[in-house]
ZASE-270888 format. One record per residue (C-alpha): residue in three letters; x, y, z. Coordinates in steps of 0.05 Angstrom, whole numbers, plus 5000, padded with zeros to 4 digits. Layout:
! residues N
AlaXYZ...
//
This chain:
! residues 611
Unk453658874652Unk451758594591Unk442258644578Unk441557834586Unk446457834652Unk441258074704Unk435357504673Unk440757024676Unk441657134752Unk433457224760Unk432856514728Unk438656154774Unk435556514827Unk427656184804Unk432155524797Unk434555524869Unk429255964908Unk422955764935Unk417556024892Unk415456654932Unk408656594907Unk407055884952Unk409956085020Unk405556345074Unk399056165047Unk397756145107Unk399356595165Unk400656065230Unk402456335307Unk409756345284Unk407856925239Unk402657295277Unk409257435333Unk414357375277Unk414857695202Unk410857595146Unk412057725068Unk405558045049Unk404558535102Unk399059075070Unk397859625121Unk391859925079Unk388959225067Unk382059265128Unk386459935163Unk379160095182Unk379459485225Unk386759695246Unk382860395275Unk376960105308Unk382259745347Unk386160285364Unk380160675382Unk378660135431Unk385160155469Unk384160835473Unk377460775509Unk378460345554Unk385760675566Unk381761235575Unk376660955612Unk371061135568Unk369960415573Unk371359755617Unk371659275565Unk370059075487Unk368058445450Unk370658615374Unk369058085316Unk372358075259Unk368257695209Unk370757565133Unk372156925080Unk377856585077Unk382957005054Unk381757675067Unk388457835120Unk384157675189Unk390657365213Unk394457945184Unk390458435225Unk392958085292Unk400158055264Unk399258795255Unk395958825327Unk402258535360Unk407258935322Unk404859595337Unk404059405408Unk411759175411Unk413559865389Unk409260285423Unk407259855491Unk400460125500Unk397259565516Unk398858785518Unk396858365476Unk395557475474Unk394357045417Unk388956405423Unk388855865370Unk384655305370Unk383254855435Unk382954085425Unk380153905489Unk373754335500Unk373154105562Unk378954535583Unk377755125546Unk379155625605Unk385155305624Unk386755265544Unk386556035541Unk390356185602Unk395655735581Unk396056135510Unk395156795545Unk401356635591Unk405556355539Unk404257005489Unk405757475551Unk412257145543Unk413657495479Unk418058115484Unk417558815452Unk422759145413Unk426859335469Unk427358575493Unk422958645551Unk417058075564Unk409658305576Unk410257985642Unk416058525666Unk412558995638Unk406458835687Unk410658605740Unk414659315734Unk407859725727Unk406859365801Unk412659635833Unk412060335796Unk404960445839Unk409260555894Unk411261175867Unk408561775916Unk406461265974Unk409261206035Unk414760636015Unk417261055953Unk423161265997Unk425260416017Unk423460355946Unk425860935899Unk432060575870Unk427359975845Unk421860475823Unk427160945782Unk429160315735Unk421460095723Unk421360405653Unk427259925642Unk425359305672Unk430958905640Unk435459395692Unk430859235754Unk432058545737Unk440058605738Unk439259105801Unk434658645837Unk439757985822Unk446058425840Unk441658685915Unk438858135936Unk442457495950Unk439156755942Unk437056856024Unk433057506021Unk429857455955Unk424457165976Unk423357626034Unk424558145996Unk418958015946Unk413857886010Unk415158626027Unk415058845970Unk407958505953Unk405858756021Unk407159445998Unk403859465937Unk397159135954Unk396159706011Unk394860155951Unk391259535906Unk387759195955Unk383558785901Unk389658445869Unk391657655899Unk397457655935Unk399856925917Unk398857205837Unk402557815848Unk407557425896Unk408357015820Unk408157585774Unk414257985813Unk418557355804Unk417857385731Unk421757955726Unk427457545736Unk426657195670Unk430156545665Unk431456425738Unk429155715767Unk424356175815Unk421556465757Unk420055905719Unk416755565778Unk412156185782Unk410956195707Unk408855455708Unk403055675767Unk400956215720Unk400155745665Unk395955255703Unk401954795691Unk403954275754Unk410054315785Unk412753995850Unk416654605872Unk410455005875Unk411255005969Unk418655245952Unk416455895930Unk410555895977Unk404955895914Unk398655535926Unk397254875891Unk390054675857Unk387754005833Unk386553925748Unk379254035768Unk381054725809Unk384754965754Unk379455005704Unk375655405750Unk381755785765Unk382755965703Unk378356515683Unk381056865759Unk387256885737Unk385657175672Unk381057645712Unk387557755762Unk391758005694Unk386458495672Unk386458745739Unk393858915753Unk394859135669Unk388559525691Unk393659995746Unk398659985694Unk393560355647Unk395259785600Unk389459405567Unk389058705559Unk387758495485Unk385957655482Unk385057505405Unk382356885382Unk383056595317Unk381255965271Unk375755815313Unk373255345268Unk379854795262Unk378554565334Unk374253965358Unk366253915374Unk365053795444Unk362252995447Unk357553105519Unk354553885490Unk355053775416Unk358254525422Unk361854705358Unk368254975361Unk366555675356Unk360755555399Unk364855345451Unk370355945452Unk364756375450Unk361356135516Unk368656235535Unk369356995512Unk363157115545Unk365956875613Unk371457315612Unk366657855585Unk362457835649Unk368757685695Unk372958095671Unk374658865660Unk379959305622Unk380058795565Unk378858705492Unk376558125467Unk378457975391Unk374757345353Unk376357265276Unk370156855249Unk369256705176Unk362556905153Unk359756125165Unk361856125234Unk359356765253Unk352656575234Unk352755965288Unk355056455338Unk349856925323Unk344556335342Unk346856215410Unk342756505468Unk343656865527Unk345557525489Unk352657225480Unk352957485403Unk351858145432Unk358258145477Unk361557705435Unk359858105378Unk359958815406Unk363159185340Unk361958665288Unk366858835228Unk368058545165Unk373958405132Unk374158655062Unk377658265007Unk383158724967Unk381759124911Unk385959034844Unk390859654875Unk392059274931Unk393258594884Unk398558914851Unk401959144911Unk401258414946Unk404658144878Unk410058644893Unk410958474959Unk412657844942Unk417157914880Unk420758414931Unk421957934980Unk425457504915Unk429758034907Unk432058134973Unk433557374981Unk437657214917Unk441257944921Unk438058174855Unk437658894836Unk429759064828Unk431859634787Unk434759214731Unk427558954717Unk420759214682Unk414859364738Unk412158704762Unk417158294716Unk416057734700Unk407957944694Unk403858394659Unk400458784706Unk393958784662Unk394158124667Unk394558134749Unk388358624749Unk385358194694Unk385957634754Unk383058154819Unk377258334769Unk374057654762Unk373257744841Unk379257314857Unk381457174922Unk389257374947Unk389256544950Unk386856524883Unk391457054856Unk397156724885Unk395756104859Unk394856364789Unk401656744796Unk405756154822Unk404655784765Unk405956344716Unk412156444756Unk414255844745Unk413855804661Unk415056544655Unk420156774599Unk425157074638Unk431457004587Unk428457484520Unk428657064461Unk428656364506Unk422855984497Unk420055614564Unk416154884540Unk410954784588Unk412054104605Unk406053704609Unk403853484685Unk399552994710Unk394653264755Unk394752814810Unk402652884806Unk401853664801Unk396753644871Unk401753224908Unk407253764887Unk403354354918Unk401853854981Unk409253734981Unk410854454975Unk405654695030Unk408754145081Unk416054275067Unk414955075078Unk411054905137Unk416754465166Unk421055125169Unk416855465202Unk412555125250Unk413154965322Unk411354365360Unk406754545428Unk410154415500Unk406354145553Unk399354075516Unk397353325527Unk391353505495Unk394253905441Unk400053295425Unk394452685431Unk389953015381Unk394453075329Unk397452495340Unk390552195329Unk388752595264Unk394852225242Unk393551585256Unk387151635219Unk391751775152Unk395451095156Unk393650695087Unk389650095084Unk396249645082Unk398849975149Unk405750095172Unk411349685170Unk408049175230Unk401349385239Unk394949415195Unk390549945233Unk383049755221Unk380150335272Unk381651035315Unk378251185371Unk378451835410Unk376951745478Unk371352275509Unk376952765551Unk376852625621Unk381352785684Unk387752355675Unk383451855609Unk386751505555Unk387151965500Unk385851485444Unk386050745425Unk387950405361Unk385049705335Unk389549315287Unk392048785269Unk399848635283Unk403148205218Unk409548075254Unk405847715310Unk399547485265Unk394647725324Unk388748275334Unk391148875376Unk388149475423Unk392850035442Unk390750485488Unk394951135488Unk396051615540Unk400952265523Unk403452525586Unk407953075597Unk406053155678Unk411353485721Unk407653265778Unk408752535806Unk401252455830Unk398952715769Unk403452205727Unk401051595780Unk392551785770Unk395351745687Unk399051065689Unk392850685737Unk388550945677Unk392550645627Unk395149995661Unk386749925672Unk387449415608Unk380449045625Unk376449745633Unk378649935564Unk378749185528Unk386349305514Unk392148875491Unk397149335512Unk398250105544Unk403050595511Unk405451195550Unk408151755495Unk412052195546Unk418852735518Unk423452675590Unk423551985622Unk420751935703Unk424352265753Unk428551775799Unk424552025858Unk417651825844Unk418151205874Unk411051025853Unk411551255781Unk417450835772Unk414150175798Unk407750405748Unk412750455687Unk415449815706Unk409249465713Unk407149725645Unk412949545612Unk415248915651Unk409048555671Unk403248775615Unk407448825559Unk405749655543Unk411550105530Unk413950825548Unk415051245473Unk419651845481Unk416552415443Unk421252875403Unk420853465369Unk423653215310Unk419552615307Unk413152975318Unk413453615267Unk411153335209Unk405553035247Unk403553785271Unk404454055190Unk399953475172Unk394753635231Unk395554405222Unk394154225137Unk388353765150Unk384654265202Unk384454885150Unk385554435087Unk380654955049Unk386355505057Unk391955095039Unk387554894973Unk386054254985Unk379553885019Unk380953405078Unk379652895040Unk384452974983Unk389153145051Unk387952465077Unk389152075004Unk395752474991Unk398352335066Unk397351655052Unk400551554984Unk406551925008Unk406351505070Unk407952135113Unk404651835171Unk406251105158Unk413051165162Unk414351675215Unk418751435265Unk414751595326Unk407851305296Unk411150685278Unk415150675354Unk406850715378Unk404550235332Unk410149715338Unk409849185396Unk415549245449Unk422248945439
//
């Protein structure tokens, strides 16, 4: 191999390969379960060991339960730390573990954070197995050295492999004694833990059979979720308004049965400060998950309760009364930004990664190439950020001499043209990577009205929208309404929009009497955004649809995932636009001169009158 061959393939590979330098500025959910490219054990390990320390004391029982900031700028690997959480517990399994992101309803935060907390007990450890087996196993294990361990022994022997109870279980029991089976079984086990529900634990045993209908109709009662088959498997069912209040039980439920299992429960909340201010309290966002932590702090035992705060935010919740900064704030720690070592081994990291993806043998190339490592610790001494350092090498990435002897012209860019590029780049690496949230009416109607407020001043294809207004959250409300004015038709227009994704039909009738209330709200027209069309047997939500669509001119808009992505990217940008390296504003302005919102299919379906 000739000296210029291996620069030749390093510059078809910069050609065709993202520039490893812009992806993952910012670590999302997918990441804190998934991989990440800049993974720096000894970046904040002293965080890393306070945790573990804590799951060891309250393993240990040295103590019942921990609030744990972690407090730090933007920046400095808070989400990283979590990441690092989750992937030791999936090896190890000493503990469980949940991950809560910002709530846009604050009305609901309980039932926000038991939703979250049942979804992430979803994820599975190394060896394939969900957190909820792994509880739902620990259960059936207690019966070891009671009197049932005899009628039980071949269920208790496969408990450290609960994928195999499953497949035993399935291959036992037929469709008829399952669910006498599981009433036994519950019977058994709360005769030794008396203080555990037995309509919870009736729901948690029937998640060790995974993807099972049965299963998924207990899953959905953990979740706070509706569900009309909730009688069939003989689980109890709550009102919207019982469920809030519901929610922190059930929480205090999990704690209590990961509590026999000797497994602590870790709930870790981050980017408390990209959610919404509560209208009625004038909470702030972190002000309200904190009231929230300190619920489950007093409710609650055999939990850890993780809050990542930068150092603005920290400060509000170190205001609030009642002594909830010092629960929520128990160990206050501080994230520390990295030192120029640990610069130079993020920058490595990443050229690493490069490597790996375009097949290219780091051997054949000087330390660091194409950089001067003086240069990167030139960078970390001026007290850069990793953001900052990042930045600075993407660009030098980018106009780097790889070939020796070829000269690179810098070509000369337009800033405004250079600031939509890095948008452009952010949005299209977010695309691969981000996912769109199921069953969250909340979740959906908020971003789709942070998008609505990025349509330019000349509108969509039909509609010129003047104002966006987001309706105070209530039981069952309108989410938002849009004023405009509709070219096609040369009138003034009001849409009221309700997103509903109810699997329950009384739930989806209190929604469309809302919505078809046209005079309550001053609207011109109702717009239901909904993913699965109305079940044949709802007699009543059929006639509502129809009346909606048939008789006051609204419309039913099916949701899809495809459709709505970009709409989350743009949200997910906007909310932590300081990260990305943007401000909101500049967000908004580039959102509109690309028309990203404007011209997105399922905005425009909204916008646009009914055929």
């Amino acid at each position: 191999m000739s000296i210029i061959e291996p620069y030749a393939l390093f510059e078809k590979a910069r050609k065709q390969c993202p520039n490893p330098f812009t992806l993952e500025s910012v670590i999302t959910a997918n990441e804190v379960w998934g991989e990440v490219i800049t993974n720096l054990p000894s970046l904040n390990e002293h965080i890393d060991r306070q945790i573990s320390e804590a799951i060891s004391e309250i393993k240990q029982k040295y103590s019942r339960k921990k609030g744990i900031t972690i407090k730090g700028d933007r920046g400095t690997g808070k989400s990283h730390i979590i990441h690092r959480i989750w992937k030791k517990i999936s090896q190890q399994g000493d503990s469980i573990f949940s991950y809560i992101g910002p709530c846009s309803n604050p009305k609901r935060i309980n039932s926000h954070v038991r939703f979250y907390l049942a979804d992430s007990f979803n994820h599975q450890d190394i060896k394939g197995v969900s957190q909820w087996q792994k509880l739902a196993a620990a259960a059936i294990k207690t019966l070891k050295g009671t009197d049932y361990e005899e009628k039980y022994r071949h269920y208790i022997e496969k408990c450290d492999s609960p994928n195999e109870l499953k497949k035993y279980i399935i291959n036992i029991q037929t469709k008829e004694t399952l669910e006498v089976f599981f009433d036994e079984l519950v019977e058994a086990i709360l005769e030794n833990s008396s203080n555990i529900d037995y309509s919870f634990l009736r729901a948690i045993l029937f998640l060790l059979l995974k993807n099972l209908k049965d299963a998924q109709i207990a899953f959905a009662w953990i979740k706070g979720e509706e569900h009309s088959e909730f009688k069939k498997v003989h689980l109890p069912e709550f009102s919207l308004e019982q469920q809030e209040d519901k929610s922190i039980w059930m929480i205090q439920q999990i704690c209590k049965l990961a509590d026999i299992a000797s497994l602590p429960v870790l709930i870790c909340f981050d980017q408390l400060d990209s959610a919404r201010t509560d209208s009625d309290s004038g909470d702030s966002p972190a002000e309200t998950t904190a009231k929230c932590i300190d619920q489950i702090y007093f409710q609650c035992s055999n939990v850890i309760l993780i809050c990542c705060v930068i150092s603005d935010t920290w400060i509000e919740i170190e205001q609030m009364g009642s002594g909830i900064p010092d629960r929520v704030g128990q160990s206050l720690v501080t994230a520390q930004p990295p030192n120029a070592e640990q610069m130079v081994e993020l920058v490595k990291l990443r050229l690493n990664w490069f490597y790996k993806e375009n097949h290219l043998n780091s051997n054949d190339y000087a330390n660091l190439f194409p950089f001067e490592e003086a240069k990167i610790r030139n960078v970390a001494s001026q007290a850069a950020g990793v953001r900052d350092l990042m930045k600075w090498c993407a660009e030098q990435f980018e106009t780097a001499e790889i070939i020796p002897g070829q000269i690179i012209e810098k070509p000369h860019i337009n800033p405004i043209e250079k600031n939509k590029k890095e948008f452009l780049d952010k949005y299209k690496e977010l695309l691969k990577r981000i996912d769109v949230p199921i069953k969250d009416d909340d979740k959906l109607a908020a971003i789709i009205t942070c998008n609505m407020k990025m349509i330019p001043a000349e509108g969509t294809a039909n509609i010129v929208v003047t104002q966006v207004q987001q309706i105070s959250y209530k039981n069952h409300d309108l989410h938002l309404i849009i004023i405009g004015y509709d070219c096609l038709d040369n009138r003034n227009v009001k849409i009221g929009v309700r997103v509903s994704e109810a699997t329950n039909g009384n739930t989806f009738n209190a929604v469309m009497k809302r919505l078809l209330d046209y005079k309550k709200y001053g609207i011109t027209r109702g717009c239901l955004v909904r993913s699965t069309s109305v079940p044949k047997n709802w007699k009543q939500g059929n006639q509502l649809k129809d009346q909606l669509e048939n008789q006051q001119g609204g419309e039913v808009v099916v949701l899809t995932k495809e459709e709505m992505k970009p709409l989350v990217v743009i949200e997910t940008i906007y909310n932590d636009a300081e990260n990305y390296g943007f401000n909101k504003e500049e967000v908004t302005n580039l959102v509109k001169d690309l028309r990203l919102v404007a011209d997105n299919k399922l905005i425009c379906e909204i916008l646009s009158a009914p055929n």
